[in-house]
LUMPADREN-578543 format. One record per residue (C-alpha): residue in one letter; z, y, x. Coordinates in steps of 0.05 Angstrom, whole numbers, padded with zeros to 5 digits, always signed. Example, Ala and Ser with C-alpha at 12.3 -4.5 7.8 and 13.67 -1.06 7.14 Angstrom:
<sites>
a+00156-00090+00246
s+00143-00021+00273
</sites>
This chain:
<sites>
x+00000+00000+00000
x+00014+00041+00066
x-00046+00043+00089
x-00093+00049+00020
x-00050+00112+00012
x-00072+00135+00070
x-00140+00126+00073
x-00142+00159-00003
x-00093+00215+00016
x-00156+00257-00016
x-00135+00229-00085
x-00067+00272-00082
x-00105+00340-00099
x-00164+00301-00140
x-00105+00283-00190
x-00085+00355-00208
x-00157+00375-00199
x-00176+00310-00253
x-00118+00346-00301
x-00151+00421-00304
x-00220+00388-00303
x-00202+00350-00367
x-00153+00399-00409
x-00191+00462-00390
x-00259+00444-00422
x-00234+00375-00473
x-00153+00389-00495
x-00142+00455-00481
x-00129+00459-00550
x-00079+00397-00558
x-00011+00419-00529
x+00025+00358-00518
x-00037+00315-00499
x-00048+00368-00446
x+00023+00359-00425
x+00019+00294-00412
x-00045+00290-00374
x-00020+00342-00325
x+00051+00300-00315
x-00002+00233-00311
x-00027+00257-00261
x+00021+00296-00224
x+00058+00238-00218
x+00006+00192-00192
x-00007+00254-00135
x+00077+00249-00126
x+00073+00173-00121
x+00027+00169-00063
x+00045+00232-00031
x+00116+00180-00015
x+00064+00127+00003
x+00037+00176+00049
x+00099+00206+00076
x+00125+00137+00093
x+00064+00121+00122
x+00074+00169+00168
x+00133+00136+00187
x+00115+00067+00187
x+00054+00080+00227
x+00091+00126+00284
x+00040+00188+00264
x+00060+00247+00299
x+00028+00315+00308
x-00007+00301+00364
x-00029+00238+00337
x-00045+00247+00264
x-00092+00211+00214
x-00155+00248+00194
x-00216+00234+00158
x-00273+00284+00159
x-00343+00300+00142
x-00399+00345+00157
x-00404+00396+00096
x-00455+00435+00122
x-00494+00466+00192
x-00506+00528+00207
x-00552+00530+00274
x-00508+00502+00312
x-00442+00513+00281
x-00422+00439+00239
x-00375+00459+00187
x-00335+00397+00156
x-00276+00389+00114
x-00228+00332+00105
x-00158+00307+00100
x-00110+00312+00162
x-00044+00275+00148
x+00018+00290+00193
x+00095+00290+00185
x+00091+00361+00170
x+00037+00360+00125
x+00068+00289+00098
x+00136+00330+00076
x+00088+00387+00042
x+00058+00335+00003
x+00130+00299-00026
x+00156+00375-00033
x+00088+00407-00068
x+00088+00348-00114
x+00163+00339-00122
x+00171+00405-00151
x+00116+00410-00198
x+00125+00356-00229
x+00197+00368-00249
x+00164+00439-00270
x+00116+00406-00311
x+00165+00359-00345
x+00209+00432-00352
x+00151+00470-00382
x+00146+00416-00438
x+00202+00449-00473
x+00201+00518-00444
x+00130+00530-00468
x+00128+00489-00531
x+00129+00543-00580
x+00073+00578-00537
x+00000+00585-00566
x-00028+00573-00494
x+00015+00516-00478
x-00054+00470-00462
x-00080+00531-00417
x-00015+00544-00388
x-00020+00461-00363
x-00095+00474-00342
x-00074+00527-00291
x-00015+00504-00274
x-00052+00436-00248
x-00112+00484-00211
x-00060+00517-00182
x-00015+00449-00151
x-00087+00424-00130
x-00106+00487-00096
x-00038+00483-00051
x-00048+00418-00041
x-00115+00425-00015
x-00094+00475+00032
x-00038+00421+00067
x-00092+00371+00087
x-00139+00419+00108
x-00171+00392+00178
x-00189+00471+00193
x-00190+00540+00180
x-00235+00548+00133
x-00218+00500+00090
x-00158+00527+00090
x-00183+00595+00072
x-00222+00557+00010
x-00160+00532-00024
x-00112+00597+00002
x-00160+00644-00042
x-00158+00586-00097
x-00082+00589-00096
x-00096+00666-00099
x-00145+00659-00143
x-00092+00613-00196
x-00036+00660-00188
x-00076+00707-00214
x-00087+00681-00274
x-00002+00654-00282
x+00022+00720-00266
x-00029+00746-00331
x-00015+00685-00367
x+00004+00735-00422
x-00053+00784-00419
x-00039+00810-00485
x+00018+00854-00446
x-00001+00910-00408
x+00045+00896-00358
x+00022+00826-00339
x-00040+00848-00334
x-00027+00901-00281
x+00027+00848-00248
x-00034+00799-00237
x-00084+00856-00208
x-00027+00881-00159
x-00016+00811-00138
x-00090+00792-00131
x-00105+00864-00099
x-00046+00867-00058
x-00057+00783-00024
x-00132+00810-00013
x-00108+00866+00045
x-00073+00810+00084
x-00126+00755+00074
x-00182+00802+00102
x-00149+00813+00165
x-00129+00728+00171
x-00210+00724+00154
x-00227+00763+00212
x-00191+00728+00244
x-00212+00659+00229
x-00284+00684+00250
x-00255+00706+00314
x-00221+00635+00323
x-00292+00601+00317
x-00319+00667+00361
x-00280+00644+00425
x-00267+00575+00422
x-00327+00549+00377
x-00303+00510+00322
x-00245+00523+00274
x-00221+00443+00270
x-00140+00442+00278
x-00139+00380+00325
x-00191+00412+00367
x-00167+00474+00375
x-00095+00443+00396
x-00133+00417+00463
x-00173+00485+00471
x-00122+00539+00468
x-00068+00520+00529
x-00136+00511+00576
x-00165+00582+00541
x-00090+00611+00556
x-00091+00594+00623
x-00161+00623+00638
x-00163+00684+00598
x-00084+00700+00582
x-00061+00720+00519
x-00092+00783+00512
x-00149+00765+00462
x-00114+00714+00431
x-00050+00759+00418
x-00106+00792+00361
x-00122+00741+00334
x-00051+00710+00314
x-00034+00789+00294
x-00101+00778+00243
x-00080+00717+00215
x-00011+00737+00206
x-00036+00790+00164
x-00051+00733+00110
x+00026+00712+00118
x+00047+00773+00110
x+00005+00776+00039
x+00019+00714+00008
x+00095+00702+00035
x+00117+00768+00013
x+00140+00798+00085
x+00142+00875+00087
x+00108+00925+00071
x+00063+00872+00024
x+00130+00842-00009
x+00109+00889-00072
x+00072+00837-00114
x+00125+00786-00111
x+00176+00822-00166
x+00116+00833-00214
x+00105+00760-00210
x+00167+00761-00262
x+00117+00774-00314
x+00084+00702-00311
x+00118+00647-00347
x+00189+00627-00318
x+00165+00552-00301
x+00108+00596-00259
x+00154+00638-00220
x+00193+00567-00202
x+00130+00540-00172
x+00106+00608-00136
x+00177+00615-00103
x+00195+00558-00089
x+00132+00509-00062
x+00067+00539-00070
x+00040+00606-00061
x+00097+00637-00019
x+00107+00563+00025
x+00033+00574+00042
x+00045+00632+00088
x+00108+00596+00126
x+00051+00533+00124
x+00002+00567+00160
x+00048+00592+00219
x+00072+00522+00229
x+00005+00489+00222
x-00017+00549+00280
x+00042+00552+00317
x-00001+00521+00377
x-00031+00590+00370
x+00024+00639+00352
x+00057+00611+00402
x+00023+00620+00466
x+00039+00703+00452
x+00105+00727+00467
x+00082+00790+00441
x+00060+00753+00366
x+00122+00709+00368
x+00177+00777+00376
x+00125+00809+00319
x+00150+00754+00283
x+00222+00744+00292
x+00222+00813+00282
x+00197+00822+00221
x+00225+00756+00197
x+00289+00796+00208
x+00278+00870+00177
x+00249+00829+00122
x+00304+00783+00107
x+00352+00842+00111
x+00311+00889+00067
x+00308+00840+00011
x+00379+00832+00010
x+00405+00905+00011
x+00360+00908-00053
x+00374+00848-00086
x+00450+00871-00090
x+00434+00929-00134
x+00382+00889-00186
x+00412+00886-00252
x+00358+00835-00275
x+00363+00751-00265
x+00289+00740-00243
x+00295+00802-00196
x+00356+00784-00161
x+00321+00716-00144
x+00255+00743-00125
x+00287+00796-00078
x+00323+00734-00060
x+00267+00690-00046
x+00230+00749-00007
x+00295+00751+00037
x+00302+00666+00051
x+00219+00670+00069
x+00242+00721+00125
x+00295+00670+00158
x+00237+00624+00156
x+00199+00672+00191
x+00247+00694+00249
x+00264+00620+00258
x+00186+00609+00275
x+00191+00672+00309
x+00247+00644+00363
x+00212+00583+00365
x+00247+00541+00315
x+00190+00506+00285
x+00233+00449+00253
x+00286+00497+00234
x+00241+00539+00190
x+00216+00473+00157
x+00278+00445+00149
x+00300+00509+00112
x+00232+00511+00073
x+00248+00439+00042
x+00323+00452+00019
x+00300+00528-00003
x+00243+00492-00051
x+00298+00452-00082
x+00351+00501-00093
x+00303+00568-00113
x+00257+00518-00161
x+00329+00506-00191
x+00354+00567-00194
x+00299+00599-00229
x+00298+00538-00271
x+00375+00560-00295
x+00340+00636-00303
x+00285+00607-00349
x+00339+00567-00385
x+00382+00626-00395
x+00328+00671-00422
x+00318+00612-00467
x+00378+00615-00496
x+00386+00685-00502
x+00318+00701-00531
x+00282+00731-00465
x+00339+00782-00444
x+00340+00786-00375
x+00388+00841-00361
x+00457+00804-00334
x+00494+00858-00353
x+00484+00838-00423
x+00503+00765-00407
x+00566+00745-00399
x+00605+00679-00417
x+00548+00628-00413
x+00590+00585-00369
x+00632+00556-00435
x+00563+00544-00480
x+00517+00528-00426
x+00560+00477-00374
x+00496+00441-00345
x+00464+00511-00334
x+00518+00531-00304
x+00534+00472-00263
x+00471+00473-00226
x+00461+00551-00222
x+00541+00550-00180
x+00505+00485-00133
x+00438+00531-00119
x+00498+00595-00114
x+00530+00555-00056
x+00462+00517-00023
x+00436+00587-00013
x+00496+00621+00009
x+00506+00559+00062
x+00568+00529+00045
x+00581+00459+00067
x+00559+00400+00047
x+00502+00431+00011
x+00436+00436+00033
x+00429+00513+00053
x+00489+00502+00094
x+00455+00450+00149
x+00375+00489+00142
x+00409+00553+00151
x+00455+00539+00204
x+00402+00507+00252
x+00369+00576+00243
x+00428+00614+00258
x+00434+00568+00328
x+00367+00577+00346
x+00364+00651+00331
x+00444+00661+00368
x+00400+00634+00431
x+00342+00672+00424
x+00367+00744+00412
x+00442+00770+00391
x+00412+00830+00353
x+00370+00792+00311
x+00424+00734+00307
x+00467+00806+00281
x+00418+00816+00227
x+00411+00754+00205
x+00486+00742+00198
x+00491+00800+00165
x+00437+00784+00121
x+00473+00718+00104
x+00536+00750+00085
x+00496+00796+00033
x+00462+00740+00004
x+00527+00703-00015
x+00549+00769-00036
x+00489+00783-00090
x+00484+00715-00116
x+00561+00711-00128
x+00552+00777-00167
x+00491+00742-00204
x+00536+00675-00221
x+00599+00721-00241
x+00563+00769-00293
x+00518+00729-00318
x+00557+00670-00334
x+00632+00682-00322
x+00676+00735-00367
x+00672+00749-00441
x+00602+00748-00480
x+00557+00813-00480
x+00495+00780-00513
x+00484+00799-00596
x+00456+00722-00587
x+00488+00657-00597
x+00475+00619-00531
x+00459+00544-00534
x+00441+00487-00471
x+00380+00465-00463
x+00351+00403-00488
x+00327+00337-00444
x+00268+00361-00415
x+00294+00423-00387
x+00356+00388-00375
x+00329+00322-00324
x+00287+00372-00273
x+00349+00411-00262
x+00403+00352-00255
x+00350+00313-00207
x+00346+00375-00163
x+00421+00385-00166
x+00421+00322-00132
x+00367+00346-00081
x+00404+00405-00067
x+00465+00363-00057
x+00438+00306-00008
x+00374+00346+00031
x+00411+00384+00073
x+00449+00331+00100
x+00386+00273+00095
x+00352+00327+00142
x+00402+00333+00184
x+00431+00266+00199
x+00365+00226+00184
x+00328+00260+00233
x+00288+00317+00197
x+00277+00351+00261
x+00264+00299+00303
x+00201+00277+00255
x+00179+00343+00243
x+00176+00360+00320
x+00160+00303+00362
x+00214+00282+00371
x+00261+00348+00395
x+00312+00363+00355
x+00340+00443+00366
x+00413+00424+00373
x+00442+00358+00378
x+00510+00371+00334
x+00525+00431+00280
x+00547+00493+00323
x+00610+00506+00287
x+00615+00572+00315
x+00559+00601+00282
x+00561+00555+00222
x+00639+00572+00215
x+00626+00644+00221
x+00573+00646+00167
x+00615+00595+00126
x+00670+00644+00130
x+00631+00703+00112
x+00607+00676+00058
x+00673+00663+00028
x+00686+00734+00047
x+00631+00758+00000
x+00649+00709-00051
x+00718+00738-00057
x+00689+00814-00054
x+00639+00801-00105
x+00703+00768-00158
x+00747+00832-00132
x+00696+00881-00159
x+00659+00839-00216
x+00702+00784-00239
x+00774+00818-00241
x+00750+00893-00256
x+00676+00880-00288
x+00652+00942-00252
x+00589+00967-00290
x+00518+00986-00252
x+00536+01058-00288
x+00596+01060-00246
x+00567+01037-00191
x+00510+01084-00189
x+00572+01144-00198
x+00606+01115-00139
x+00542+01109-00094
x+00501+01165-00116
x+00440+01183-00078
x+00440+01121-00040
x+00448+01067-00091
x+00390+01097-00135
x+00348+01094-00072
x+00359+01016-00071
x+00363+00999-00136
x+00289+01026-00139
x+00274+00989-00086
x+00275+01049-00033
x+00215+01073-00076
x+00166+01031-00036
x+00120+01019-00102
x+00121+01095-00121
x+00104+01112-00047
x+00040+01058-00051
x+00025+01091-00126
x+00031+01164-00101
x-00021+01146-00039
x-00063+01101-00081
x-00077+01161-00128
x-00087+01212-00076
x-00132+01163-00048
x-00172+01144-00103
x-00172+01220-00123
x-00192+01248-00049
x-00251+01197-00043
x-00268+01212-00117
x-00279+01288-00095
x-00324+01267-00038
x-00366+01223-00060
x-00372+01275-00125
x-00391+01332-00060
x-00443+01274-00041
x-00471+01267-00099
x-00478+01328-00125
x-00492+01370-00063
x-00537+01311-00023
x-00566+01263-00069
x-00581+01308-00127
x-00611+01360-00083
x-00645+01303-00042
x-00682+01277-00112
x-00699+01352-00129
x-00729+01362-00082
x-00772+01301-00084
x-00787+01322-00155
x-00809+01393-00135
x-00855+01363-00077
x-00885+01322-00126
x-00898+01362-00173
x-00935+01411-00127
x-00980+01353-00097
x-00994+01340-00159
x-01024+01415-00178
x-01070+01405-00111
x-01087+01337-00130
x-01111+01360-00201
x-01154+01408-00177
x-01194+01356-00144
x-01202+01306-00210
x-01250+01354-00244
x-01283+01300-00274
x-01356+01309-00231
x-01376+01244-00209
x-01415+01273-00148
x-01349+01299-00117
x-01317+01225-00132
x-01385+01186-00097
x-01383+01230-00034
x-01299+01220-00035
x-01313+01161-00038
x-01363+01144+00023
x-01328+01190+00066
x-01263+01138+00058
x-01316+01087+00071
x-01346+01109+00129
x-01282+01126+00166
x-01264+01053+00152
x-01326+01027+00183
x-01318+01068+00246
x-01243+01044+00248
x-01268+00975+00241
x-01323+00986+00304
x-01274+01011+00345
x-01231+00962+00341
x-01282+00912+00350
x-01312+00940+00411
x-01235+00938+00438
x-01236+00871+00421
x-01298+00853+00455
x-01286+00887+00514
x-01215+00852+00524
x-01252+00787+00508
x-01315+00793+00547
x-01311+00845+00597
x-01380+00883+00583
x-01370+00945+00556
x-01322+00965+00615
</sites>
């Protein structure tokens, strides 16, 4: 079974690809047969993406050594350009997390979107979408990579406007499809520059070329190219400045922004750096770009999620934040770390948004937590697994945030103290907002005009199973060896550095106990806080007016280049075709004088032309015999 697995690894993204191909055109229509063809099939994908993974395994495939199966898909000259399946442990533990995850969103969204009129499209993009990602893991190069990153794009897109009745999806799709394009132009460029220097875009090949190219060239050159394709990173994993698109993603279905933040669209971006890290790598320049902006990234997101007074904002600010640890742990060279943190994060944020869309359930869409309150008496499931994804992400032991996070904490400690400062820092505010989130929302007396209820069973078995993911990952990974698989075999530390994981462990308590002080024991209002704060809290709780700086520009853009190309038009082109028009019109006047209507004048017109054609014709024909022949010289 091992090995027909992995000689059909293709199948995998065919099976979501089978599920929009059949409910898009055929049962678009019928809501619950459309359900179940997309959970068919995403559960045949899931089923041999373990085949494949333990394949892996069984067969010692490492990423040096992987399994890949390829074909020419077209030539250009003499450019071959083919596309494939390449199967490695770290595209092996994409696989069981891309198809993990959706499926227990697909079994979610079964209840979630059962009273929706679009239920059967909702399925139908959903499954484009999981294919799209998947795609993009097995890719064997660059640009079939780029294929299936603008198809994931392209899919989020159309989630995000999933309600395109509402203005405000609408625009939330167009700034997210807009806003992915100015990052993916500059990783196009440079993807043409990668086939430019070294000839071919294939992953396995350019492993072998790069160290030689390194040591020929230096890094000079290749420093541009890993800042062009981290431009795409930037884009689709929400790093700053192009974080903006991630919040508006709210407006999609809740079951949508689970699979966005958690193992699609956002993973793709931390994806990309691991799957060229043989690239990023050789630049010391590219690799402190990284760390750095891993860092200013993680911390940004947190300052503002502590001031968002709505569920689905605090965990995308949140998300935005965890996708800059992964960052700076690539940055300092952590490859496994960041993956490591990238598989428990999937669990716990797919969770935790699953407890969001639950709650808005219950409460009839309100997302404001200030107008929560109490849930934790009429909700206990929802509330059981949002305190478990409260603690995974703040790091406390034994749950799964608490090993990913700490191995990024060691490797960062190593690499740089400031950074290491940051990031602790940034840890301590994250346990900080998300106890504030837990506490208002759920603890304290009701503030909702609406009678909360639990959800039923399938909303209910996605979030127990990945309670129990979020319970046993972190420590699967780290005592069965997640790093050692993921990296050939070198692990970053050998034991938990309970320095820096008791330091963050105690911080976190820290924030835990500041965030009951202020919102559990005196249920200090966002009114009050905003009196207490002033200036400065209104400048984060908009989000240090990043969005109205982009609008303000956009406009005076738009507006500037309006004005001159108006100038151009007006003073160039217009006065370009009037004059045309008046030249015309006064060849014309000449020109009429001549057709009088006598025929004599038209006959000797017309033998003139005539006879300065023949004497163009003999003079080129005595040229021609005199080249030829040599008489006439």
């Amino acid at each position: 079974m091992f090995t027909f697995a992995l000689t059909h690894a293709y199948l995998i993204l065919l099976f979501p690809a089978i599920a929009f191909l059949i409910i898009g055109p055929f049962t678009r229509q019928e809501k619950n047969l459309s359900a179940a063809i997309a959970i068919t099939m995403m559960s045949l994908a899931f089923a041999f993406s373990i085949f494949v993974a333990l394949a892996t395994v069984n067969y010692q495939i490492t990423m040096n050594d992987p399994y890949v199966m390829k074909a020419l898909w077209a030539q250009i000259g003499d450019v071959k350009l083919t596309m494939g399946v390449l199967i490695d442990p770290l595209a092996a533990m994409m696989l069981v997390i891309v198809t993990l995850v959706s499926l227990l969103v697909y079994i979610y969204s079964v209840s979630y979107m059962e009273h929706d009129e679009g239920m059967g499209r909702f399925f139908a993009f959903i499954s484009l979408f999981s294919a799209s990602m998947l795609g993009l893991v097995v890719s064997v190069n660059f640009l079939q990579l780029y294929v299936f990153w603008e198809g994931v794009g392209l899919c989020s897109y159309l989630l995000i406007g999933f309600y395109y009745h509402k203005v405000s999806a609408r625009e939330a799709a167009k700034k997210a499809f807009i806003t992915t394009r100015i990052g993916d132009f500059g990783m196009l460029v440079g993807i043409l520059l990668v086939q430019m220097v070294f000839g071919t875009m294939d992953f396995i090949e350019l492993r072998m070329l790069v160290p030689p190219y390194v040591l020929a060239a230096g890094t000079g050159f290749l420093t541009v190219i890993g800042l062009l394709l981290f431009m795409g990173l930037i884009g689709k994993s929400g790093q700053f400045p192009l974080h903006v698109w991630l919040l508006d993603a709210m407006e999609g279905p809740t079951p949508t922004s689970a699979l966005i933040h958690a193992a699609t669209m956002v993973a793709a971006g931390v994806y990309l750096v691991a799957r060229a890290f043989f690239i990023f790598s050789e630049s010391p320049f590219v690799m402190d770009f990284i760390a750095g902006l891993g860092a200013f990234t993680a911390l940004f997101a947190a300052i503002i999620a502590v001031t968002q007074r709505k569920f689905k904002s605090v965990l995308a600010y949140s998300t935005i934040s965890q996708l800059g640890y992964m960052m700076l742990a690539v940055g300092v060279g952590a490859f496994s770390a960041s993956m490591f943190h990238l598989m428990t994060h999937a669990f716990f944020k797919a969770m935790l948004f699953l407890c969001a869309g639950a709650v808005m359930h219950a409460l009839h869409d309100e997302t404001d937590i200030t107008k929560m309150g109490g849930l934790w008496r009429k909700m206990p499931l929802t509330f059981a697994a949002m305190l478990v994804g409260v603690l995974a992400i703040s790091g406390i032991p034994p749950f799964s945030g608490f090993f990913s996070k700490d191995e990024i904490l060691a490797a960062v400690m190593h690499a740089s103290t400031p950074l290491y400062v940051m990031a602790t820092f940034t840890s301590f505010l994250t346990a900080f907002y998300m106890a504030r989130l837990l506490i208002v929302a759920f603890l304290g007396e009701s503030r909702s005009p609406h009678e909360a209820h639990e959800v039923d069973a399938f909303m209910r078995w996605p979030m127990i199973m990945l309670i129990l993911l979020t319970i046993v990952s972190g420590a699967w990974g780290y005592f069965g060896g997640f790093s050692v698989w993921i990296n050939e075999g070198v692990p970053h530390h050998e034991a938990i550095d309970w320095t820096v994981a008791g330091t963050s462990t105690v911080l976190a308590l820290i924030a835990f106990a500041a965030a009951y002080q202020i919102y559990g024991r005196h249920s200090l209002r966002s009114a009050m806080q905003a009196r207490s704060f002033g200036f400065l809290y209104r400048v984060v709780y908009h989000k240090f007016y990043i969005d109205e700086l982009y609008g303000y520009f956009r406009e005076r853009l738009v507006y500037g280049t309006a004005l001159i190309l108006k100038w151009v038009d007006e003073k160039i082109f217009d006065n370009i075709m009037i004059g045309l028009g008046a030249y015309a019109l006064a060849t014309s006047d000449l020109l009429t004088e001549s057709a009088n209507g006598q025929a004599q004048r038209y006959v000797v017109v017309f033998y003139t032309g005539v006879l300065i054609l023949l004497c163009y014709a003999l003079y080129w024909a005595v040229q021609i015999i005199a080249y030829w022949g040599g008489a006439f010289r």
